[in-house]
C-alpha positions in Angstrom: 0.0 0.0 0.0 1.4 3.3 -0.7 1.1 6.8 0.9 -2.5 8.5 0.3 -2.6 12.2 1.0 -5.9 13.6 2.1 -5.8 17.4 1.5 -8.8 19.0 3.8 -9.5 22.8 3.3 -10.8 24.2 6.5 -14.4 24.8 7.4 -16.6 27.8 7.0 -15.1 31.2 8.5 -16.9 34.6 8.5 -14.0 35.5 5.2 -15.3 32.3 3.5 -18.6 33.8 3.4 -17.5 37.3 2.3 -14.6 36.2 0.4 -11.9 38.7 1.7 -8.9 37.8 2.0 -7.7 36.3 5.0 -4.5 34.2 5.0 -2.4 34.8 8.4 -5.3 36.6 10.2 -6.2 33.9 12.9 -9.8 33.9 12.6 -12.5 31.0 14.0 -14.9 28.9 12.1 -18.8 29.6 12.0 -21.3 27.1 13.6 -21.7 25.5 9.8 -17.9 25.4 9.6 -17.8 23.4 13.2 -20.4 21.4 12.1 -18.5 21.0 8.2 -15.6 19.5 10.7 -18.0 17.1 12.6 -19.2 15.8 9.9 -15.8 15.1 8.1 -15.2 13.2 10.9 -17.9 10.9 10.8 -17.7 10.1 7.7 -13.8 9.3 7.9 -13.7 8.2 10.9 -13.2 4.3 9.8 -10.5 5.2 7.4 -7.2 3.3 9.3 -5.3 7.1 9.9 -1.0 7.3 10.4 -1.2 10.8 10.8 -2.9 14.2 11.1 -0.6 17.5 9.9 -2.3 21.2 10.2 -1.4 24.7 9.5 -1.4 25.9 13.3 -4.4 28.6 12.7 -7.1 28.0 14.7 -9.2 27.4 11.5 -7.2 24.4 10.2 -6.8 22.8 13.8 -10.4 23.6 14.8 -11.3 21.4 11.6 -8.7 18.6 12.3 -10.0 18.7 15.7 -13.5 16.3 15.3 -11.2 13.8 13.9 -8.3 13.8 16.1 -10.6 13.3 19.0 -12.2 10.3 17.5 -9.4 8.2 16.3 -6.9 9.4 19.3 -4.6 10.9 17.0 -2.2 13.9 18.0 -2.6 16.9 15.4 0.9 17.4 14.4 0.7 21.6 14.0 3.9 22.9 10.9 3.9 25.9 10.0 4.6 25.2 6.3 0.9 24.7 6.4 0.3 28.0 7.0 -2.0 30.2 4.5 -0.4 32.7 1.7 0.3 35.5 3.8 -1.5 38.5 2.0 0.1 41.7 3.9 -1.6 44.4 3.3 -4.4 42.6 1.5 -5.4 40.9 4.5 -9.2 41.4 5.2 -10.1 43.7 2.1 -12.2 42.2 -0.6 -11.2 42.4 -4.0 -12.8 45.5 -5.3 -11.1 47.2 -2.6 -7.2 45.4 -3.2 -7.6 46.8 -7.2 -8.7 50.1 -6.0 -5.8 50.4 -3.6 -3.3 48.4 -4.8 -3.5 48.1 -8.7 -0.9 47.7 -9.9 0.1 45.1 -7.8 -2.8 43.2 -8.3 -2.6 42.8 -11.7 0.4 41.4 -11.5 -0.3 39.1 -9.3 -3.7 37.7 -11.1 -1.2 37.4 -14.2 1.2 35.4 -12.1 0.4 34.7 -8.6 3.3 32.5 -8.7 5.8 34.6 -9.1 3.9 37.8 -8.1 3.2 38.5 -4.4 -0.1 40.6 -2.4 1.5 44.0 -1.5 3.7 43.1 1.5 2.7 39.4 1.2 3.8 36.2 0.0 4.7 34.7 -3.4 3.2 31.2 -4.3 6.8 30.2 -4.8 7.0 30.8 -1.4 4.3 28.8 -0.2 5.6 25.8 -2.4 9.1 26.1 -0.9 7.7 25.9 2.5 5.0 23.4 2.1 7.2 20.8 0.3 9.4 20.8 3.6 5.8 19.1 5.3 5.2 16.9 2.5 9.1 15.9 2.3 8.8 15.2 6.3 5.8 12.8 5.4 7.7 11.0 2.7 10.6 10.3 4.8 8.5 9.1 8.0 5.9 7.1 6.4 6.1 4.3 3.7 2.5 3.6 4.0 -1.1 4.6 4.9 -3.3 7.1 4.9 -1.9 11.2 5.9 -4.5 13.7 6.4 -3.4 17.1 5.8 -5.6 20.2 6.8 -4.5 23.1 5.2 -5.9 26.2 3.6 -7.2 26.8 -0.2 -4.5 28.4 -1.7 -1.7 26.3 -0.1 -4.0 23.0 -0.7 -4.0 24.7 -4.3 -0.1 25.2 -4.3 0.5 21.9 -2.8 -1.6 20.5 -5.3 0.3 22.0 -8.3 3.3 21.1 -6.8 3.1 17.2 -6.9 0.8 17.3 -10.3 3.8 19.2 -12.2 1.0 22.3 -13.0 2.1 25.7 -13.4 2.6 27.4 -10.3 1.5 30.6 -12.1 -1.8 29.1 -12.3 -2.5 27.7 -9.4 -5.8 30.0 -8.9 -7.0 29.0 -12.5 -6.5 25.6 -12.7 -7.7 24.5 -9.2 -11.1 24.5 -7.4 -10.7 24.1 -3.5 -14.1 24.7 -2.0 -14.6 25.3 1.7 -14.3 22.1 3.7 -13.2 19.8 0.8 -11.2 16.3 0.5 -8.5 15.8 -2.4 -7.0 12.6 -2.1 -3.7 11.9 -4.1 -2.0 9.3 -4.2 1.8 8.6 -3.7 1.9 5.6 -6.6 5.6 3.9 -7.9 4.8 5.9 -11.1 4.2 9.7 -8.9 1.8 11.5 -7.6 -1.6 10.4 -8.6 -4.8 12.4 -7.9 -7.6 9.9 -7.3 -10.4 13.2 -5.6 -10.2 16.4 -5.9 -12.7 19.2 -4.2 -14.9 17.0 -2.7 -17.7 17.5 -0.6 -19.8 14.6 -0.1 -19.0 13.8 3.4 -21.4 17.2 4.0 -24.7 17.5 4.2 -27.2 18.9 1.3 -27.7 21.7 3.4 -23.6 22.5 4.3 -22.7 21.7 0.7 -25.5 24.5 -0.8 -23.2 27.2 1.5 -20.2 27.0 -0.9 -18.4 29.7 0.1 -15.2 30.5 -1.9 
C-alpha cells in the first residue's frame, strides 16, 4: 500500500462567506464550519489514519480537531501549512485590493506564482515551505493514509506542486471549496490524484453554502 494524501480545506469562516482575504489573520470557524468539521469526521472516521498534519491557525486545527478526537490521533501543527500570507491585502475584498493596490494586483492575477499581495507572500514561497511538510511525510511514512488540513491556496499550491502544473496558475486551474477532501495518491509511477474538491461527506444543506 502506498502513501494516500488527504488534503482538507478548513471549514466555514466569517471570510469564506465574504470572500476577503484572510490568509495569516487567525480567525474561528462559523457554527456551519464546526459542524462541516463534525461531519468530516464521521464520515472518515473508519479510514485506518497514520497521521494528522495542520497549519497551526485556529481554523485548520479547529477542523482537524473532530477527527483527532475520535481516532486518538495527536494533530501534528507545521507551519509550512500556513495560508499565503497577504500583507496588506489581509481582510479587504477584492474590489477594494484593485482600487488600492492596482498595480500590484494585476500582477499578481497574471502570475500569482511569481507575483506576491503587497507586502505578502509569493506562491513560490508557499511551495518552498509546504514541500518541507510533504518531504517530512515522505521520509516518515512508507504507507497509509496522511491527512493534511491546510488552507485553499496552499492545498492549491500543494496541489500543483506534486501534479507538475504551473505554479502561475495555481488560482486557475484549481477549485478548492470550503471544507473539501483531495486525495492523491503517492503511486511507484508519482503522484496520482484519485479526488479532488470534494464535498460529499457534508450535508445537502452544508454543501449549498459554498463559500469561496
Amino acid at each position: 500500500m502506498a502513501v494516500k494524501l488527504y488534503f482538507l480545506r478548513h471549514g466555514e469562516t466569517t471570510s469564506s462567506q465574504s470572500g476577503t482575504y484572510c490568509g495569516r489573520v487567525d480567525i474561528d470557524l462559523t457554527d456551519a464550519g464546526y459542524q462541516m468539521a463534525q461531519q468530516f469526521a464521521e464520515a472518515y472516521q473508519f479510514l485506518h489514519w497514520k497521521a494528522i498534519f495542520a497549519s497551526p491557525l485556529n481554523r485548520t486545527v479547529a477542523t482537524a480537531q473532530p477527527l483527532s478526537e475520535k481516532i486518538g490521533l495527536k494533530i501534528q501543527k507545521r507551519t509550512g501549512l500556513k495560508e499565503i500570507a497577504y500583507g496588506k491585502w489581509e481582510g479587504k475584498t477584492p474590489e477594494e485590493v484593485n482600487a488600492e493596490f492596482h498595480d500590484d494586483y494585476v500582477r499578481w492575477l497574471a502570475d500569482p506564482g511569481w507575483n506576491a499581495p503587497t507586502g505578502g507572500e509569493k506562491g513560490i514561497d508557499i511551495a518552498r515551505r509546504s514541500s518541507e511538510v510533504l518531504e517530512e511525510i515522505e521520509q516518515t511514512f512508507d504507507e497509509g493514509n496522511i491527512l493534511v488540513v491546510s488552507h485553499k491556496a496552499t492545498i492549491r499550491i500543494m496541489l500543483c506542486a506534486l501534479l507538475g502544473i504551473d505554479l502561475g496558475r495555481y488560482r486557475d486551474r484549481i477549485g478548492i471549496p470550503v471544507a473539501s477532501l483531495s486525495v492523491v495518491e503517492m503511486a511507484e509511477r508519482g503522484p496520482l490524484i484519485e479526488v479532488m474538491g470534494d464535498r460529499a461527506h457534508l450535508s445537502r444543506e452544508l454543501r449549498e453554502r459554498a463559500g469561496t
